[in-house]
N, CA, C and O atoms as a GROMACS GRO file, in nm:
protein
  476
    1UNK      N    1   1.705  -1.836  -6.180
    1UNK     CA    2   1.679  -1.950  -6.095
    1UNK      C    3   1.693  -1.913  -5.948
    1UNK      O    4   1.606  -1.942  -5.866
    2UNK      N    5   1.820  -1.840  -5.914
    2UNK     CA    6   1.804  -1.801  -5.762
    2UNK      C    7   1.670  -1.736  -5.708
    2UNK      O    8   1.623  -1.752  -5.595
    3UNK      N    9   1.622  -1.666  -5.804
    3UNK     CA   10   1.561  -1.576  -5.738
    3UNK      C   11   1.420  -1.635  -5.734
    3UNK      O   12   1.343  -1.608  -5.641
    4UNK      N   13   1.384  -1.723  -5.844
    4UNK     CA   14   1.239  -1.829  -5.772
    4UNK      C   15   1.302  -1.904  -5.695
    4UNK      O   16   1.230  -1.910  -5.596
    5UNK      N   17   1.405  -1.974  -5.675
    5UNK     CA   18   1.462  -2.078  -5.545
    5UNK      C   19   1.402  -1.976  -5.410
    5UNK      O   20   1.312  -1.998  -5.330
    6UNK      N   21   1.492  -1.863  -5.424
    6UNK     CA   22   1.458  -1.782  -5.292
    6UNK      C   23   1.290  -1.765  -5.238
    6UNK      O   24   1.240  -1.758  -5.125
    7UNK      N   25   1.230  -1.762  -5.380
    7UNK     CA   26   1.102  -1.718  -5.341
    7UNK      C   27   1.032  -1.867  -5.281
    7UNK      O   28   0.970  -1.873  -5.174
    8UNK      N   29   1.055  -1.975  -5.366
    8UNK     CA   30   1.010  -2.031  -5.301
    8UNK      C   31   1.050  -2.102  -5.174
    8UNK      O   32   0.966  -2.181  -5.131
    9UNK      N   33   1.153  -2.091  -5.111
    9UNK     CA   34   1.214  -2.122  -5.001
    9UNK      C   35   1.150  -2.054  -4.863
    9UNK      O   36   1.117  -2.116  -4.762
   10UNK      N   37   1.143  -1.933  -4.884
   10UNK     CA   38   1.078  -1.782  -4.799
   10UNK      C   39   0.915  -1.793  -4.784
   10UNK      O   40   0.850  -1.754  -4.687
   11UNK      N   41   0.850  -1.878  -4.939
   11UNK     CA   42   0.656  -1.924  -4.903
   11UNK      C   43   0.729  -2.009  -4.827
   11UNK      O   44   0.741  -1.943  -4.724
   12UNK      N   45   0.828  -2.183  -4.797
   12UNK     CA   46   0.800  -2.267  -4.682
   12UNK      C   47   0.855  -2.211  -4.589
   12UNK      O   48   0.781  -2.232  -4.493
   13UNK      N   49   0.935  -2.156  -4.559
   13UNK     CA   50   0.972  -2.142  -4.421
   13UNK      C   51   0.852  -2.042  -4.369
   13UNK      O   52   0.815  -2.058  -4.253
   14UNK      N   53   0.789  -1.939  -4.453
   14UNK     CA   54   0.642  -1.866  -4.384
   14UNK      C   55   0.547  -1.948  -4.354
   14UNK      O   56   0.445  -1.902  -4.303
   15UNK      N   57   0.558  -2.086  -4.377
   15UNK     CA   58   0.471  -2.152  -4.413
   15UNK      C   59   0.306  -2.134  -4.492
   15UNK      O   60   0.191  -2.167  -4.460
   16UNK      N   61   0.358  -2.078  -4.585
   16UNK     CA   62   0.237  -2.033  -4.654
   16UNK      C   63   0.206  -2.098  -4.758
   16UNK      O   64   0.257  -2.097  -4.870
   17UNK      N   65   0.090  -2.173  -4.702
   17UNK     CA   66   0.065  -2.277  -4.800
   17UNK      C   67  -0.012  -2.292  -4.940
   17UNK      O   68  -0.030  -2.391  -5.010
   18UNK      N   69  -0.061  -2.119  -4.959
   18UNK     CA   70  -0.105  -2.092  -5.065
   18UNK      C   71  -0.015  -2.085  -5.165
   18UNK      O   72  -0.034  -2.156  -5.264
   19UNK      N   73   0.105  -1.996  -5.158
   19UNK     CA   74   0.206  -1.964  -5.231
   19UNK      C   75   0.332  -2.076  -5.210
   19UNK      O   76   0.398  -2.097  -5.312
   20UNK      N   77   0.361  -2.129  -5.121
   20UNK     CA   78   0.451  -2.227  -5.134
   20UNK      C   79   0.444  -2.324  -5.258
   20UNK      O   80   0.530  -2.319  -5.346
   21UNK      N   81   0.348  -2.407  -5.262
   21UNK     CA   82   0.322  -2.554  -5.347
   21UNK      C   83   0.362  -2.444  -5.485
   21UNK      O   84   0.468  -2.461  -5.546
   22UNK      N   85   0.300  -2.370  -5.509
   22UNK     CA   86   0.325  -2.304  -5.661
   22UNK      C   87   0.452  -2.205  -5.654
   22UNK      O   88   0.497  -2.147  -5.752
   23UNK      N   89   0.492  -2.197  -5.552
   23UNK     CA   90   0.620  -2.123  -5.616
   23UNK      C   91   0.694  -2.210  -5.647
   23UNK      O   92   0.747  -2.193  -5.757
   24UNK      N   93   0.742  -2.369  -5.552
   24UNK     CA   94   0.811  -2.483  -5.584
   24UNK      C   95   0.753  -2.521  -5.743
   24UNK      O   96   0.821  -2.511  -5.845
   25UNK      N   97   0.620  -2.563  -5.736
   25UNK     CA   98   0.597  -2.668  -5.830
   25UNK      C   99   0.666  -2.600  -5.992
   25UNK      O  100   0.703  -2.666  -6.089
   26UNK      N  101   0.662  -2.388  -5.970
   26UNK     CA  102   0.709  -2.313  -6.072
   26UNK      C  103   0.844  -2.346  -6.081
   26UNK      O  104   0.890  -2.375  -6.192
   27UNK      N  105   0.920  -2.345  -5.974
   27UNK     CA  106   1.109  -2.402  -5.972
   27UNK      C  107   1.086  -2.501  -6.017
   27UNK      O  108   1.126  -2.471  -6.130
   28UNK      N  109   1.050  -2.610  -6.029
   28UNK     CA  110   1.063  -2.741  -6.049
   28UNK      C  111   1.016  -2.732  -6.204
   28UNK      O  112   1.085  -2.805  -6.275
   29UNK      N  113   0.950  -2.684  -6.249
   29UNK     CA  114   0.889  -2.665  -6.434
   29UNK      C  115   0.985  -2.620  -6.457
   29UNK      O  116   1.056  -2.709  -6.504
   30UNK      N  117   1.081  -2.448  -6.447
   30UNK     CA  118   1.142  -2.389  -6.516
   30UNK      C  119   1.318  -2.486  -6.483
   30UNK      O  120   1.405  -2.439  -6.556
   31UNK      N  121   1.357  -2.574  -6.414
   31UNK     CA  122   1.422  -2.686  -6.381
   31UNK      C  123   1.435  -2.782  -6.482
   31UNK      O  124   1.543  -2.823  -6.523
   32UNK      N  125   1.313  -2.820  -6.525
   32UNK     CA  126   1.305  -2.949  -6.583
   32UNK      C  127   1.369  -3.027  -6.524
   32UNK      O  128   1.363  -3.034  -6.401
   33UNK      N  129   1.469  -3.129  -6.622
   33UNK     CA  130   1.557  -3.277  -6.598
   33UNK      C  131   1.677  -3.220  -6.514
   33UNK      O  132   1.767  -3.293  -6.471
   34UNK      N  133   1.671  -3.058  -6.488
   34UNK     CA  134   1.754  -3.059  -6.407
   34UNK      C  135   1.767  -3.049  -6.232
   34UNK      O  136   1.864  -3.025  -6.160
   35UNK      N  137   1.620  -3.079  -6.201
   35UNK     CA  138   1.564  -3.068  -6.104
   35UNK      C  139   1.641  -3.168  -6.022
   35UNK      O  140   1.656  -3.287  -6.051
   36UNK      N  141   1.700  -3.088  -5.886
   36UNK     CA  142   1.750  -3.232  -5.809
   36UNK      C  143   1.612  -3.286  -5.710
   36UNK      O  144   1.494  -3.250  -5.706
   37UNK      N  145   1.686  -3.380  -5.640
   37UNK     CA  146   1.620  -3.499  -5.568
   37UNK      C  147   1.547  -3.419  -5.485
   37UNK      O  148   1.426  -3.433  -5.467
   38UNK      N  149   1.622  -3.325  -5.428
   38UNK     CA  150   1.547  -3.231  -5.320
   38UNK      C  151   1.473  -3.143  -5.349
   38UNK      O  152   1.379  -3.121  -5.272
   39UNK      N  153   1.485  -3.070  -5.458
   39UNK     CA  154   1.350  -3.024  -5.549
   39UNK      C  155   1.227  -3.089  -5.571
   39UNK      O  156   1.114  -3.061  -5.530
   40UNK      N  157   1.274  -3.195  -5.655
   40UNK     CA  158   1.139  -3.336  -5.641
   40UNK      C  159   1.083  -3.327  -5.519
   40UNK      O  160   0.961  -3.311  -5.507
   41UNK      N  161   1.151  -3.333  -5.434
   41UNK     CA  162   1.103  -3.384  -5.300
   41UNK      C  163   0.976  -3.258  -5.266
   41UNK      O  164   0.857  -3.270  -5.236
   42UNK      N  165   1.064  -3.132  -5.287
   42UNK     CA  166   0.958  -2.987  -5.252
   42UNK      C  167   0.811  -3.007  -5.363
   42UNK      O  168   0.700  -2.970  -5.325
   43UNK      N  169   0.828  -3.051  -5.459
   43UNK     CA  170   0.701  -3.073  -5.534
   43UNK      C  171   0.612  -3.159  -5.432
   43UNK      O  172   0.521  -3.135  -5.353
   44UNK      N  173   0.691  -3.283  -5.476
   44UNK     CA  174   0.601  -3.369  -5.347
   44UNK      C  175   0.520  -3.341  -5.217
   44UNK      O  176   0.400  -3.349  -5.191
   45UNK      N  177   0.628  -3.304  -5.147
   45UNK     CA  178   0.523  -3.184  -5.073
   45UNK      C  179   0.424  -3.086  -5.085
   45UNK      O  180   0.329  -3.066  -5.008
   46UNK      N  181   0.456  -3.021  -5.198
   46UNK     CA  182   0.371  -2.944  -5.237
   46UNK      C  183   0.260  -3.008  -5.290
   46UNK      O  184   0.143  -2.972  -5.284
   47UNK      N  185   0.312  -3.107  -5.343
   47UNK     CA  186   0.140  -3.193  -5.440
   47UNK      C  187   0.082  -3.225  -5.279
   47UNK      O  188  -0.028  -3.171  -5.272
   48UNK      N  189   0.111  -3.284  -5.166
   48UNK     CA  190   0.080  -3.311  -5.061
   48UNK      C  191   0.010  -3.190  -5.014
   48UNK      O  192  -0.097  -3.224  -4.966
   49UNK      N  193   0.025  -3.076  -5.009
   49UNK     CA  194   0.018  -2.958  -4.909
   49UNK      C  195  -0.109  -2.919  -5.057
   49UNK      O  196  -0.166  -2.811  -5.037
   50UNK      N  197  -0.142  -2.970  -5.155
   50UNK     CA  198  -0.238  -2.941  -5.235
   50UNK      C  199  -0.364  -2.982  -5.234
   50UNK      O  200  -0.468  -2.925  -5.266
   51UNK      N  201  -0.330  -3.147  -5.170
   51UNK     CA  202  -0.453  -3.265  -5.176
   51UNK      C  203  -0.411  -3.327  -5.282
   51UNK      O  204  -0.482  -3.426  -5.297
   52UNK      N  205  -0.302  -3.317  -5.393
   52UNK     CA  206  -0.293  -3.420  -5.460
   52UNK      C  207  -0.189  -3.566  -5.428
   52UNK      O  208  -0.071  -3.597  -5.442
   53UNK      N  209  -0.308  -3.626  -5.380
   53UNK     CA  210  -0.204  -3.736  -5.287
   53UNK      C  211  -0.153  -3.857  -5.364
   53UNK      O  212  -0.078  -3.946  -5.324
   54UNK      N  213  -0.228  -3.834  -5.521
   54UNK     CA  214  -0.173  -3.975  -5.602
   54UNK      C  215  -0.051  -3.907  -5.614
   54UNK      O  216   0.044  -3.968  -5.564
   55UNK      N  217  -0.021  -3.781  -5.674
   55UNK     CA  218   0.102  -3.705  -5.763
   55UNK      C  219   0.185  -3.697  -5.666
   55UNK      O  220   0.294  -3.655  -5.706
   56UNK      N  221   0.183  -3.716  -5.563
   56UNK     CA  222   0.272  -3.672  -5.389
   56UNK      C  223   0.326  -3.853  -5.403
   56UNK      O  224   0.441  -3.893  -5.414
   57UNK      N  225   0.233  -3.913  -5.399
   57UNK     CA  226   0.298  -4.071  -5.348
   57UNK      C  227   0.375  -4.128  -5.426
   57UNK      O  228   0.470  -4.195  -5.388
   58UNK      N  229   0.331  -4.098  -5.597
   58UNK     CA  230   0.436  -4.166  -5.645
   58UNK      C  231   0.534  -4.094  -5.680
   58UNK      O  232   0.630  -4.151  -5.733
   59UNK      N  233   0.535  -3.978  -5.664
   59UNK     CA  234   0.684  -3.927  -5.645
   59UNK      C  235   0.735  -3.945  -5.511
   59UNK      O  236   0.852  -3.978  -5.531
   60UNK      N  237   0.717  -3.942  -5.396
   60UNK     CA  238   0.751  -3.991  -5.272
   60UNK      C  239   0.872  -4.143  -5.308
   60UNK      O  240   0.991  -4.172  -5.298
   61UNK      N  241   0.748  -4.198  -5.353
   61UNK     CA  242   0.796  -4.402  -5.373
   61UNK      C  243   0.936  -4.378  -5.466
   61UNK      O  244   1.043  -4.437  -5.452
   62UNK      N  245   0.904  -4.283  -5.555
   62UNK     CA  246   1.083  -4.316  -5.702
   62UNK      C  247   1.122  -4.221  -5.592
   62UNK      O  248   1.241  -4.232  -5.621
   63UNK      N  249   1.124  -4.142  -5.497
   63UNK     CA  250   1.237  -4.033  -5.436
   63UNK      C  251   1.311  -4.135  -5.301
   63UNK      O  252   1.430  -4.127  -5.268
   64UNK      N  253   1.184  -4.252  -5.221
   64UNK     CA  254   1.255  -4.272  -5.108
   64UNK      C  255   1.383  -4.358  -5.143
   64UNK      O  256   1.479  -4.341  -5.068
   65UNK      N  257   1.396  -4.431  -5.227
   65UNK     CA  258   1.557  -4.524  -5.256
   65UNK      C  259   1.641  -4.389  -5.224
   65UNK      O  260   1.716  -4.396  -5.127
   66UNK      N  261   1.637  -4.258  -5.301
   66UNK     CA  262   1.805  -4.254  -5.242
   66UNK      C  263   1.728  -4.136  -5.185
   66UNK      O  264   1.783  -4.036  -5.232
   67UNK      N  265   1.600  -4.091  -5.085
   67UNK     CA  266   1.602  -3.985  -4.995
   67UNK      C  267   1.528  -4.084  -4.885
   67UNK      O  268   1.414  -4.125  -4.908
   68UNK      N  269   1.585  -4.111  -4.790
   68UNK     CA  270   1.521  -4.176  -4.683
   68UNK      C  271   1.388  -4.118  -4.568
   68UNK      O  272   1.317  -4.167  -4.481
   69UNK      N  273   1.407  -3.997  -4.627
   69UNK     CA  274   1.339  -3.916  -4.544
   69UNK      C  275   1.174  -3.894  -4.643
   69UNK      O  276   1.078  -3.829  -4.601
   70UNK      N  277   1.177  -3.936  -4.722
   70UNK     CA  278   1.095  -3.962  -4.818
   70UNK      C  279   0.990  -3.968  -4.786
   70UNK      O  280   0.892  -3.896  -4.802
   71UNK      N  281   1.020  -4.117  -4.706
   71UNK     CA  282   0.943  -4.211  -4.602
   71UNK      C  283   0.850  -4.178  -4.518
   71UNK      O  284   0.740  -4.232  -4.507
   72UNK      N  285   0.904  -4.063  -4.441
   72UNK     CA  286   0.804  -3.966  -4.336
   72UNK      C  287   0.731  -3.845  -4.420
   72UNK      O  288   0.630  -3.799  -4.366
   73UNK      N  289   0.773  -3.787  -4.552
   73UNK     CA  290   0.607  -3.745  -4.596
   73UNK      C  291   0.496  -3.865  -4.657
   73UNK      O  292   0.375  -3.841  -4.656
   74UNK      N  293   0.543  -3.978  -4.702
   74UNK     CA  294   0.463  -4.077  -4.733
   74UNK      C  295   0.394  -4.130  -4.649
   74UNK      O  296   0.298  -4.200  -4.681
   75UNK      N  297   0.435  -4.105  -4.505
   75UNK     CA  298   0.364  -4.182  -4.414
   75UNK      C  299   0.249  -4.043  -4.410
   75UNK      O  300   0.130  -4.064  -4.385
   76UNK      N  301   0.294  -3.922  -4.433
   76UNK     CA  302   0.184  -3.835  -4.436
   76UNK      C  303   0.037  -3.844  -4.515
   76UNK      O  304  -0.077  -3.824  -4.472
   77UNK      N  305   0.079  -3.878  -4.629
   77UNK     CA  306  -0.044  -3.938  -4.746
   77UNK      C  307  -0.093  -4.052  -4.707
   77UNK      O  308  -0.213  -4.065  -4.727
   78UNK      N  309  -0.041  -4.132  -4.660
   78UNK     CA  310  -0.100  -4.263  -4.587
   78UNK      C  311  -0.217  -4.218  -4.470
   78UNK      O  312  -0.337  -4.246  -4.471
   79UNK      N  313  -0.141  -4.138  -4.367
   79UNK     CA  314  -0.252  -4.054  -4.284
   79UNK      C  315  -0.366  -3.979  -4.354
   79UNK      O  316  -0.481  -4.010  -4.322
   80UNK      N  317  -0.347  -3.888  -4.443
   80UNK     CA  318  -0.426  -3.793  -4.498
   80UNK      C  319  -0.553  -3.898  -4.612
   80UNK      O  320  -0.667  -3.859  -4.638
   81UNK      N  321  -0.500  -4.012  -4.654
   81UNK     CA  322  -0.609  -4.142  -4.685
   81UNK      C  323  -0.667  -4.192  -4.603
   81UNK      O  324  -0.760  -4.264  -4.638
   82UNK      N  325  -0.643  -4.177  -4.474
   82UNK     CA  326  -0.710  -4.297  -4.346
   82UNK      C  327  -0.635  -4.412  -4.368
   82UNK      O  328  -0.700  -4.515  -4.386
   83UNK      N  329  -0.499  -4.418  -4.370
   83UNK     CA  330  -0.464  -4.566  -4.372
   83UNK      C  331  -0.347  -4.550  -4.280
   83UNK      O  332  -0.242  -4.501  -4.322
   84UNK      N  333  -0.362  -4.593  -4.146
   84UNK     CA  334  -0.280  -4.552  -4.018
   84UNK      C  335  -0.174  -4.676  -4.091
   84UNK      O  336  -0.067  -4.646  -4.143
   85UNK      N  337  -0.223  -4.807  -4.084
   85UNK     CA  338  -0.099  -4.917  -4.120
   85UNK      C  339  -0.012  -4.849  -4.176
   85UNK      O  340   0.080  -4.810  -4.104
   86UNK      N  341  -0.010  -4.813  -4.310
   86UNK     CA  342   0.034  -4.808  -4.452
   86UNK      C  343   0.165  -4.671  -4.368
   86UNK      O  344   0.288  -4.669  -4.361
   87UNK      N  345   0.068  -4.586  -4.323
   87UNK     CA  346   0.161  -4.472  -4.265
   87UNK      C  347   0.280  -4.501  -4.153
   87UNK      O  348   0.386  -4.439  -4.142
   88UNK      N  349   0.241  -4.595  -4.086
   88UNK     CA  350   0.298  -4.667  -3.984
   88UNK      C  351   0.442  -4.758  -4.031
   88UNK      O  352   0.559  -4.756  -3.992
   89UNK      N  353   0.367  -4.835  -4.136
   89UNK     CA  354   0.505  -4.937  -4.188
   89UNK      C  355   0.607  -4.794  -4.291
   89UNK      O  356   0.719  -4.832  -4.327
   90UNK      N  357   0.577  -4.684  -4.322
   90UNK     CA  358   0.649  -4.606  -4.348
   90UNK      C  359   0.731  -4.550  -4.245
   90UNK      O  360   0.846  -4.525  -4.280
   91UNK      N  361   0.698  -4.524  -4.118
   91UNK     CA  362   0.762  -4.483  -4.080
   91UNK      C  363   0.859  -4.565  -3.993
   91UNK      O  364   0.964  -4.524  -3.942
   92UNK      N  365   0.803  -4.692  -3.986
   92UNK     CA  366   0.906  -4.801  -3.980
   92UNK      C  367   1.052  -4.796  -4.076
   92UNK      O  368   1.167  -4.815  -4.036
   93UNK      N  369   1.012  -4.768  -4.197
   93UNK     CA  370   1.134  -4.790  -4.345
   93UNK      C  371   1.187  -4.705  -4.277
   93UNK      O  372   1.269  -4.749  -4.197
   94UNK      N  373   1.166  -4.575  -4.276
   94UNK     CA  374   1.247  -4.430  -4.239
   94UNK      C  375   1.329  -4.451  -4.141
   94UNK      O  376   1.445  -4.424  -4.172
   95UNK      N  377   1.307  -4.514  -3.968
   95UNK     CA  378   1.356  -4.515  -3.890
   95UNK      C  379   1.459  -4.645  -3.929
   95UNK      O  380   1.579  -4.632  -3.906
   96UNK      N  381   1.412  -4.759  -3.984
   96UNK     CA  382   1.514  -4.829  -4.003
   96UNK      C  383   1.641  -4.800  -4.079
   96UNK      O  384   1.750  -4.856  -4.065
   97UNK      N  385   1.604  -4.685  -4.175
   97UNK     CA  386   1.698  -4.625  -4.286
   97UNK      C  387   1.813  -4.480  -4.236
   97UNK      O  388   1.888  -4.406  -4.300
   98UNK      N  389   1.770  -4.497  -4.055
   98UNK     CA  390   1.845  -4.368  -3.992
   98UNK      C  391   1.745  -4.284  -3.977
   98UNK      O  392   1.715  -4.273  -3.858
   99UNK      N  393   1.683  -4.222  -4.046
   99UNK     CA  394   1.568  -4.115  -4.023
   99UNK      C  395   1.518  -4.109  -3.900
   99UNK      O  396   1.466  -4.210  -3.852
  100UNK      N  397   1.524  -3.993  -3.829
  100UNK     CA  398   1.481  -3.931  -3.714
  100UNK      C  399   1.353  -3.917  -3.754
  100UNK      O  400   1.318  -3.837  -3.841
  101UNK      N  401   1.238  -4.032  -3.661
  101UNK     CA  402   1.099  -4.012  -3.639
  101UNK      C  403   1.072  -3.955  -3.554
  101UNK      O  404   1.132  -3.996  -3.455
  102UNK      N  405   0.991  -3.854  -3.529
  102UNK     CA  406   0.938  -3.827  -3.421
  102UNK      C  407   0.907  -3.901  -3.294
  102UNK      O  408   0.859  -4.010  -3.326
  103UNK      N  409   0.915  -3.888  -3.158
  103UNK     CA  410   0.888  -4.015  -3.118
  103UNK      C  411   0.711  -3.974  -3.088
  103UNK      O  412   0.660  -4.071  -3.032
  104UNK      N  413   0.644  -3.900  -3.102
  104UNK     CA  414   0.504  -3.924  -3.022
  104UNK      C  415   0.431  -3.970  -3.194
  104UNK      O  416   0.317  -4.016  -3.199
  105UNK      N  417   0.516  -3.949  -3.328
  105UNK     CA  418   0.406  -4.042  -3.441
  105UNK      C  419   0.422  -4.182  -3.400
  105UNK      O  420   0.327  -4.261  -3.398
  106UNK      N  421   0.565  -4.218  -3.361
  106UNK     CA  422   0.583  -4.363  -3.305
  106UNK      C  423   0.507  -4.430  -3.220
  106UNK      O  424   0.414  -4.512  -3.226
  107UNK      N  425   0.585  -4.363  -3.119
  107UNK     CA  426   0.480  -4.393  -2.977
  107UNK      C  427   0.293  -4.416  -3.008
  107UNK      O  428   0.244  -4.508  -2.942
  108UNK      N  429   0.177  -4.327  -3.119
  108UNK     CA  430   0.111  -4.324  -3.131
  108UNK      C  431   0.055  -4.444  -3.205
  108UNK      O  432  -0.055  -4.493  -3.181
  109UNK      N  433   0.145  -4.490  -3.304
  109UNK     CA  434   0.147  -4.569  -3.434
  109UNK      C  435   0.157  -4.722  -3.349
  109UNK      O  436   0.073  -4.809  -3.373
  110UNK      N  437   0.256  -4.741  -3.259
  110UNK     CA  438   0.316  -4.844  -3.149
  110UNK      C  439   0.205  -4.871  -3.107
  110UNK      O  440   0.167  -4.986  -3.128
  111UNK      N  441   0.083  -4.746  -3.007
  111UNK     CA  442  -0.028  -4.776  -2.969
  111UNK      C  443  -0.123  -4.888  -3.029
  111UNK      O  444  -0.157  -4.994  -2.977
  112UNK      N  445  -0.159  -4.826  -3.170
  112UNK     CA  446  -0.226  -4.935  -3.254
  112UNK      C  447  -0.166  -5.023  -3.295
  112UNK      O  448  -0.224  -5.120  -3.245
  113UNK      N  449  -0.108  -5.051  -3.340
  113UNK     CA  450  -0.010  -5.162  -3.435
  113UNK      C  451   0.072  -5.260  -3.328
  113UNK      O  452   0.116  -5.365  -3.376
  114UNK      N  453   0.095  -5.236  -3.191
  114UNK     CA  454   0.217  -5.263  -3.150
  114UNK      C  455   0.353  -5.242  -3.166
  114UNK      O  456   0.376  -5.191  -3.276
  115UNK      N  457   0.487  -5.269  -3.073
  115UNK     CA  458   0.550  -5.243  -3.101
  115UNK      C  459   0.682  -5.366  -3.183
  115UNK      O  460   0.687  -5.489  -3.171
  116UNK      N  461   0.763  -5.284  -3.255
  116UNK     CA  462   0.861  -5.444  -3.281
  116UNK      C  463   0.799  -5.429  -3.476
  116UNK      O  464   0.856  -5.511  -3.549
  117UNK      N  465   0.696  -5.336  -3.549
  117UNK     CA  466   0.733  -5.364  -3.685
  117UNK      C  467   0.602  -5.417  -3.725
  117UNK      O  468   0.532  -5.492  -3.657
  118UNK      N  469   0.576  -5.371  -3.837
  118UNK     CA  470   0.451  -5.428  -3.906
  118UNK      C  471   0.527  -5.561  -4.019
  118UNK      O  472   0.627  -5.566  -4.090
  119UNK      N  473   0.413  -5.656  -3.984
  119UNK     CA  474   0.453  -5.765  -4.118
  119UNK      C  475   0.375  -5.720  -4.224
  119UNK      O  476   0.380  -5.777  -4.333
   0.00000   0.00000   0.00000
């Protein structure tokens, strides 16, 4: 297990997005039920960093209750659909939940939407 953890740790930080998604998505199979939250989370990304944006979101949605940070790759799939709102009121949850947003996705998101929160 260390030694695919390592590998796949070393594809994200190279950011290499060929070998990243599959070295995770390989930790996360040979894992199974023992996969933590933050593992999940590296799939997610990885289904994201794949184009698979259904398999990214709804693991995103069961991960953000207890990862708040969830929130800000979901607002990514929201972008990567064309749906600025959807990405926007995500990154609303995140910041309300503590999560450090960026401020220029804010500031950008604020542009369209206004500021003060989507209903």
């Amino acid at each position: 297990r260390a030694i695919a953890e390592h590998r796949a740790l070393q594809a994200l930080r190279r950011g290499d997005d060929a070998a990243a998604p599959r070295a995770v998505k390989k930790l996360a199979r040979d894992e199974g039920h023992d996969a933590t939250p933050e593992l999940a989370l590296g799939v997610a990304v990885a289904d994201l960093r794949l184009g698979a944006l259904d398999d990214a979101e709804r693991a995103l949605r069961e991960l953000a209750p207890t990862l708040p940070a969830a929130e800000l790759d979901l607002a990514l799939v929201h972008e990567a659909r064309g749906e600025p709102r959807k990405a926007y009121e995500a990154l609303l949850r995140a910041r309300r939940r503590g999560v450090a947003v960026p401020a220029r996705w804010m500031d950008s998101k604020e542009r369209l939407f206004g500021a003060g929160g989507a209903q």
